[in-house]
C-alpha positions as a Python dict, from the first residue, in 0.01 Angstrom:
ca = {
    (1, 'X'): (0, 0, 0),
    (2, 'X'): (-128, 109, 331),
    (3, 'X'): (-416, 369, 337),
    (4, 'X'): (-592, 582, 590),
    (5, 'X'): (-896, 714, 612),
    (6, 'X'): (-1048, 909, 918),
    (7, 'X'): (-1405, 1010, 910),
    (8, 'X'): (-1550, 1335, 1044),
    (9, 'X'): (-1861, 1510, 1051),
    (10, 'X'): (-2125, 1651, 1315),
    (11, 'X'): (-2353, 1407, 1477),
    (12, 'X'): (-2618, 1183, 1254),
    (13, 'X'): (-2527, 1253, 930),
    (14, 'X'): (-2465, 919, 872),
    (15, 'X'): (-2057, 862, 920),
    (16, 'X'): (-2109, 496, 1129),
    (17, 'X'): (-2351, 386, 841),
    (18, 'X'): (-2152, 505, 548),
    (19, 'X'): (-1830, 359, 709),
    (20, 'X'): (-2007, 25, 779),
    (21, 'X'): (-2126, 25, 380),
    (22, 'X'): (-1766, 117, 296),
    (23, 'X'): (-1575, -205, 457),
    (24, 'X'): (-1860, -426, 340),
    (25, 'X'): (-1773, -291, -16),
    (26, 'X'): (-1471, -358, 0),
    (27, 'X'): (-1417, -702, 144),
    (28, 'X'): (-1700, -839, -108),
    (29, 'X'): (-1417, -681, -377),
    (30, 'X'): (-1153, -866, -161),
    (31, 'X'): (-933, -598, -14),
    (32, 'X'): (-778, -672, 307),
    (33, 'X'): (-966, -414, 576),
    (34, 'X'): (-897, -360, 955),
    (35, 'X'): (-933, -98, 1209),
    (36, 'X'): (-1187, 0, 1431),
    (37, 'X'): (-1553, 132, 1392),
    (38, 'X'): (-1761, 247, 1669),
    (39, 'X'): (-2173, 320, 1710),
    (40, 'X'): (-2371, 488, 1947),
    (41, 'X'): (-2588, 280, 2109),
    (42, 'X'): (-2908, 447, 2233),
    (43, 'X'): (-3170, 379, 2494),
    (44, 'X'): (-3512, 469, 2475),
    (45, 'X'): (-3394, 765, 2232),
    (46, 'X'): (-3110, 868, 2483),
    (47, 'X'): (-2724, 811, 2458),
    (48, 'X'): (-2630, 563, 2641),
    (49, 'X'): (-2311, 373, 2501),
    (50, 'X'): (-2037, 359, 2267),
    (51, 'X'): (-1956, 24, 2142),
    (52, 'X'): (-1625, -8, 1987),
    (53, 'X'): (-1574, -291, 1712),
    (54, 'X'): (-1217, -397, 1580),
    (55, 'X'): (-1187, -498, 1220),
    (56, 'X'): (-1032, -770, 1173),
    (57, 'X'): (-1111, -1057, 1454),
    (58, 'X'): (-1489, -848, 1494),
    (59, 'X'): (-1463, -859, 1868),
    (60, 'X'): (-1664, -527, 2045),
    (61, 'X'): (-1619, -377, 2365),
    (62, 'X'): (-1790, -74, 2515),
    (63, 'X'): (-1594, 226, 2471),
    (64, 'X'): (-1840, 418, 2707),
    (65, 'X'): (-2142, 370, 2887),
    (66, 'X'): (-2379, 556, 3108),
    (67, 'X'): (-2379, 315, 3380),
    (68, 'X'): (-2036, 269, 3393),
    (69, 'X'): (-1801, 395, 3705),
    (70, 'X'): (-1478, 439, 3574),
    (71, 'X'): (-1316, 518, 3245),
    (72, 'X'): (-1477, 665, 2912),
    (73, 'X'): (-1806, 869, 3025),
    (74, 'X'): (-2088, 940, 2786),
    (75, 'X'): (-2231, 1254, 2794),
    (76, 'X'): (-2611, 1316, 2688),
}
C-alpha cells in the first residue's frame, strides 16, 4: 500500500524536525520510506539556503540559495 503524507504548517514549528523523527521511526520498524525532505539552512541567523534531500539514495542538492544567479531564489 502506497501512502502520502504532505506536511504543512507556518514557519519553525518544527515540521523538518518532526518529519526527520518520522522516517527514522519508521525505517528502524523496517518500512520501506522515500521521498524528499528539505531544511533551511541559515547563516549567521539569516536564510540563506534550502537544501533538498531525496529519500532513498540520500543524495542533497540546494533547492535555493542566496548567492545563487539563476533558478529557486530565497527570500529573507
Amino acid at each position: 500500500m502506497i501512502s502520502l503524507l504532505l506536511v504543512t504548517g507556518p514557519p519553525d514549528v518544527g515540521k523538518n524536525h518532526g518529519s526527520h523523527e518520522t522516517v527514522n521511526m519508521l525505517r528502524q520498524r523496517g518500512v520501506n520510506v522515500g521521498g524528499m525532505l528539505n531544511r533551511e539552512v541559515r547563516d549567521k541567523g539569516v536564510r540563506a539556503s534550502f537544501e533538498i534531500q531525496d529519500l532513498v539514495s540520500e543524495r542533497r542538492r540546494w533547492l535555493a540559495h542566496l548567492n545563487k544567479r539563476s533558478g529557486p531564489q530565497v527570500g529573507t
